[in-house]
N, C-alpha and C positions, 0 to 999 in steps of 0.2 A: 394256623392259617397264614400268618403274618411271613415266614419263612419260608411258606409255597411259592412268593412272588417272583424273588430271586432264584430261584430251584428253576421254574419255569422258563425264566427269562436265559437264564445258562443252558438251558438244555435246549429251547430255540436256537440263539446263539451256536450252538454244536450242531445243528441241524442248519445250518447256512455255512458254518463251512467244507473249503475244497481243499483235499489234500494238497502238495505240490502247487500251493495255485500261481506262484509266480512262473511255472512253463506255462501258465493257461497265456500270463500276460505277456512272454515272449514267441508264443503265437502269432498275437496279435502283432505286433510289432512282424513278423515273419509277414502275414499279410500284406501288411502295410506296404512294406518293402517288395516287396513280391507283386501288386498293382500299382505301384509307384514307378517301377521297372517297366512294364506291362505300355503303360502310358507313354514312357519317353521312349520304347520301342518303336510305338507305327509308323511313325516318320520314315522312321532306318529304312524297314520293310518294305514298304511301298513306295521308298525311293526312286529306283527304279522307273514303278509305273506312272508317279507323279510328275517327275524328271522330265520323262516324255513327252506329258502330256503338256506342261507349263512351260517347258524349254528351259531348265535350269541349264546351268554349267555347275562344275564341281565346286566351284569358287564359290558360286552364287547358296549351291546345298550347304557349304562350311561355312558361308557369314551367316546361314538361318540356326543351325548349330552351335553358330560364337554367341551369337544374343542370347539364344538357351543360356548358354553357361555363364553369360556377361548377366543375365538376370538372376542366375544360383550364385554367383561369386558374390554378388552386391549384397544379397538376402541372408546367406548362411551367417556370417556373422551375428547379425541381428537376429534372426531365427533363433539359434542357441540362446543369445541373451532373453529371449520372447521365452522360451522354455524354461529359464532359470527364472524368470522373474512373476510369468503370466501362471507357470504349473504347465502339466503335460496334458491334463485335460484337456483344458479350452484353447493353447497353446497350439497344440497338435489339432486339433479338429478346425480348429479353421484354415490351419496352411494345410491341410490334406482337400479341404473344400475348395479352397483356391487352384490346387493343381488337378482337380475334377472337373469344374467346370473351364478352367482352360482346354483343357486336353479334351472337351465335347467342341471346342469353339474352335478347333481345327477343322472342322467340318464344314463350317464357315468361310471358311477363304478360300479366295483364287489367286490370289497374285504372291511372288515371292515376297512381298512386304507383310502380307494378311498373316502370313502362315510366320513371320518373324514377330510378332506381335501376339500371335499366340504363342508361340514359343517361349517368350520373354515374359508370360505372364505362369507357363507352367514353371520355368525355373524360379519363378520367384517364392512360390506355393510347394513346390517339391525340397528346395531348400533345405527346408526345417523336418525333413526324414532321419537322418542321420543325426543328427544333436538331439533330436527327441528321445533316438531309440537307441541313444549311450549312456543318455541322461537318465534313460528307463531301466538298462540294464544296472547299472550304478545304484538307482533305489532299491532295486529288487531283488538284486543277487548278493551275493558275500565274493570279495574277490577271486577265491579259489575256483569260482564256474562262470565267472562275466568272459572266458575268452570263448567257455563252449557258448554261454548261451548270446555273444554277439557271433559266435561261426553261424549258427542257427537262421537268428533273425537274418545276418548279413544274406543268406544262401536264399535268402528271395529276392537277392539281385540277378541270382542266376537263374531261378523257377518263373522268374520273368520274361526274361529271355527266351526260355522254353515255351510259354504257356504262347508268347502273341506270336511266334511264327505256327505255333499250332492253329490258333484261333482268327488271328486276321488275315491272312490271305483266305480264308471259306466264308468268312465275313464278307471281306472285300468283296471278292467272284461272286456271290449270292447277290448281295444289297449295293456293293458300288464301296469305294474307299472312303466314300464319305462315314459311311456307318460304323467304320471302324473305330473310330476316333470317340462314336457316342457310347458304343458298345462297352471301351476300359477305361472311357470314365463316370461312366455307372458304377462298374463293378469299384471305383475308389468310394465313389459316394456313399457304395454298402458299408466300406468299412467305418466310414466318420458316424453313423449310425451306431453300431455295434462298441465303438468305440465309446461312445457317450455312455450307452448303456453299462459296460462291462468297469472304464477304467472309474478308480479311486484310487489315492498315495495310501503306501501300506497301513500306514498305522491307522488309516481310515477306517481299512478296504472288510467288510462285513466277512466275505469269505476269507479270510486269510486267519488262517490260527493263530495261537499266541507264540508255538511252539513254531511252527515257521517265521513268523516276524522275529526272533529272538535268534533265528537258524540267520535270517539275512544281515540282521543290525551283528553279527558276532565278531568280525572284524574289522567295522566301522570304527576308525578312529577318530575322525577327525569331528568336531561341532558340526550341527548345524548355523552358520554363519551367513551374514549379507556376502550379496553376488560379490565375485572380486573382480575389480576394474579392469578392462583390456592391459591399460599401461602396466598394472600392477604382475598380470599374466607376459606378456612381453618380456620383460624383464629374466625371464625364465627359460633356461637352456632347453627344459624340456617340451616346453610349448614353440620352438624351434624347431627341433625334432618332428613332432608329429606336423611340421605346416610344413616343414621341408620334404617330408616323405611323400606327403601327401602332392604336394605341387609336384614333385618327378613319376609318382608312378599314374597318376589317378589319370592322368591325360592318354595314359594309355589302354585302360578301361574304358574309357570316351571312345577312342578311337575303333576300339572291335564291337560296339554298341550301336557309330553310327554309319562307321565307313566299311565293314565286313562281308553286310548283305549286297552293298554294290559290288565289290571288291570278288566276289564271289559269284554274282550276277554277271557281270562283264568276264573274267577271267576264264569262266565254265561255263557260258553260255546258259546260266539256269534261270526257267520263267519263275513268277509267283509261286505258281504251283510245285515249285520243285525246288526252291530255296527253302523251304520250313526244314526238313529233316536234317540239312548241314548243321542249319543255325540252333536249332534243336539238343543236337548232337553236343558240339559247343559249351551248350548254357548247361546240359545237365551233365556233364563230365565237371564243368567248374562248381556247381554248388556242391559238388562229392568235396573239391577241394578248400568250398569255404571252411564244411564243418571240420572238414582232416584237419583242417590249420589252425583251429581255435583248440579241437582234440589233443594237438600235439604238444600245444603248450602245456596245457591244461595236466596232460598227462605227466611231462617233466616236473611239474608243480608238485606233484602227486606224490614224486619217486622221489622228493625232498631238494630239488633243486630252487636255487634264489629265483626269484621273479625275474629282472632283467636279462639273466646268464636264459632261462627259459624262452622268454619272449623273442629275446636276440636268434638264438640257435634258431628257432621256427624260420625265424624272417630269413635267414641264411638258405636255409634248405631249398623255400619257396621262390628266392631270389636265382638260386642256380638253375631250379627247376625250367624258372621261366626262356633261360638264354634260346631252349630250343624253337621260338619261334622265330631267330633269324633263321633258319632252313626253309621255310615257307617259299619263298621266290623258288628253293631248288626242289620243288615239287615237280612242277613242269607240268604235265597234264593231269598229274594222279590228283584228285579232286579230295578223296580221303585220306592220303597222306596230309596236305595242308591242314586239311578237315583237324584231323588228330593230330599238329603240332602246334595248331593254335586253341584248340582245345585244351591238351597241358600245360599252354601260359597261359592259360584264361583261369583254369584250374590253381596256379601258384599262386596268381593276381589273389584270388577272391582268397589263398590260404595266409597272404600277406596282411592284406589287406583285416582279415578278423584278428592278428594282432599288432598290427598299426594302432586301431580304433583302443587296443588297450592300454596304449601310451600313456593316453589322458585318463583313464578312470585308473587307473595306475600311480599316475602320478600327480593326481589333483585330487582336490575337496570334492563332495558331490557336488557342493554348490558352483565349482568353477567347472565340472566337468561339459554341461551344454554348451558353454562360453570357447572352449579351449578345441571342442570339436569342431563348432562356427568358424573358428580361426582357420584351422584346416582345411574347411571344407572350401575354405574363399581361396586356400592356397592352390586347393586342386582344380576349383573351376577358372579361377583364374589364369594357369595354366594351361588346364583342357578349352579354355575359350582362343588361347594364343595358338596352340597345336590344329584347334579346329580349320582355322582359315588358312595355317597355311599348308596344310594336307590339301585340300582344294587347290590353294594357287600352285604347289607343287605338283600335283596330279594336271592340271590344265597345260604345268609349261611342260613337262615331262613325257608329255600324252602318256601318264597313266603307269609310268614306274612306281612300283609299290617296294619294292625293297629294301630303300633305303629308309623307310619307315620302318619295315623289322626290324632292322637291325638295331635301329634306336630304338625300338619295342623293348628289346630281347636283353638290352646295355644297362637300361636305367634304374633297376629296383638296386642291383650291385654297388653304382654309385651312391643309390639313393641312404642303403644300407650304412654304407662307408662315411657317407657325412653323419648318418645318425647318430653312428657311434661315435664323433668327437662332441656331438652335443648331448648324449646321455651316458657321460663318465662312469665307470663303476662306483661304486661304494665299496666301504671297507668290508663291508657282508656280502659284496657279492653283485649287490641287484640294484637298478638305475636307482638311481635317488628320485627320493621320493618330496613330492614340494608340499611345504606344508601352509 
């Protein structure tokens, strides 16, 4: 009887767990990412009709878009360190709760101040998206699949994109713009629910096998170690690299996120109701090229190629890919030529961008990884906060020359590329050094 206990208790045990269950927890994160997007969307969209309605100018729309970012630039740093230090849990659930009930309290405001004040309280709550869900791929995957499984999550940047030109302009036109705002952040609020419910750290986590926890911990080198200090991170060429990359291309992401749906609005005459399927178009042509760009590495990896010589090649690709949205100006009326050449840099961006984000779980501890993403991430809204306003005051003196923004669109990943490379030197094997 005595040796039934344990018998029992194992075979429970096997009865609670899920195969594969760390894709269950890059899901989530896919979610996550995916109404995180969703949120910082309605503004764009309804720009437009807000614009109108408030009297903005473009100046006035980019300083409510710079506080956005002037509130994620301030935040991501400390975000990541909140993630490294608080756990992913409770860390993640309450800055996902913060940029919930921001993004309902846009429905709140009249004035271009109201709606900057909501804005600066989503950036500061949406932040900690990105450090979370590096810091999550990092614990749960082995490095040989963190580029597929962040192309994944990352590709809810772009299903974002998709889902609110599907979903708020019938929002809108039904209930009023107001309702828009309450409508995606609700649906964030479902996930800090589900998220409570589902997440645990591995060697926690009831569903997770022994035989998967041993599949992820199998090329984990490094200790678990106390957080390592900013100054300590600084110090480090490769944590350069990834705040360098990030500050040149990410502003350009910003830019077809909030100035596109105008930009396409005014240029082709298209209402509410007929701006969704462009923007649409767009977002689900680019999450084909988040997961291509995590795939591709992923795949070199595979065929016995070094990690950095892998990573590099990807970002190369994706960086040429992008040049073709300086032809966008030489559209001229054709609405889906532009349509589909900003669709293939939107598409490079997000294949760039999923292995950017591998820089840092690449080249750090797990315990620096949140930290080293927060760096970045301050690099790029900092930058996307400086690009914000002066698209607006450019577009205001310009009355509305857009081209000289492709062009700088379509230039930056190649430079950005090119400095990466003097800050992550080969190794004598091949592949970026790696920091210990």
């Amino acid at each position: 009887m005595g040796s039934s206990v344990p018998l029992k208790q194992q075979t429970a045990q096997q009865s609670r767990v899920i195969q594969n269950f760390r894709w269950y927890i890059c899901g989530l994160l896919f979610y996550a990412t995916t109404v995180n997007y969703m949120d910082r969307m309605v503004l764009s969209i309804l720009e437009p009709v807000i614009s109108r309605d408030l009297h903005w100018s473009n100046t006035a729309y980019g300083t409510i878009n710079s506080i956005f970012q002037a509130g994620y630039a301030i935040m991501i740093p400390l975000a990541g360190r909140v993630m490294d230090r608080l756990g992913l849990r409770v860390g993640y659930s309450l800055a996902a709760s913060l940029w919930s009930l921001s993004s309902m309290a846009h429905a709140l405001a009249r004035t271009a101040g109201q709606f900057s004040l909501a804005r600066l309280g989503l950036g500061l709550g949406e932040a900690a998206n990105f450090p979370a869900c590096i810091k999550a791929v990092a614990d749960w995957f082995p490095k040989r699949e963190r580029a597929l499984a962040t192309g994944i999550f990352n590709s809810g940047s772009n299903l974002g994109p998709v889902l609110g030109p599907l979903f708020v302009p019938f929002v809108a036109t039904k209930f009023g713009w107001h309702a828009a705002f309450i409508f995606t952040g609700t649906l964030s609020a479902s996930w800090v629910i589900l998220w409570l419910l589902v997440y645990r750290e591995p060697e926690e986590h009831p569903r997770l096998s022994r035989e998967e926890l041993a599949l992820i911990r199998s090329d984990h080198e490094e200790p678990l170690t106390k957080a390592v200090p900013y100054r300590d991170l600084l110090r480090k060429k490769a944590a350069w690299a990834f705040i360098i990359g990030k500050f040149l291309t990410d502003p350009v992401w910003w830019f077809y996120l909030t100035w596109l749906p105008g930009f396409l609005s005014r240029k082709y005459n298209l209402n509410l109701q007929h701006l969704g399927a462009p923007l649409i178009a767009v977002y689900a042509v680019s999450a084909v090229g988040s997961v291509a760009g995590g795939w591709l590495s992923s795949s070199l990896l595979r065929h016995g190629w070094e990690v950095g010589k892998a990573r590099k090649t990807a970002m190369l690709i994706c960086a040429l890919c992008v040049t073709v949205v300086v032809f966008v100006p030489s559209a001229g009326g054709n609405l889906w030529l532009a349509v589909a050449l900003v669709a293939i840099a939107a598409a490079a961006h997000q294949g760039w961008s999923a292995n950017l984000f591998t820089v840092a779980s690449d080249n750090f501890p797990r315990t620096a990884v949140g930290s080293v993403v927060g760096l970045g991430g301050f690099g790029g809204a900092l930058g996307g906060s400086v690009v914000q306003i002066s698209v607006g005051k450019w577009l205001d003196i310009s009355h509305g020359a857009y081209a000289p923004i492709f062009w700088i669109a379509g230039s930056m990943y190649l430079l950005a590329l090119l400095i990466m490379q003097f800050f992550l030197p080969r190794s004598r094997n091949g592949s970026a050094s790696v920091v210990a």
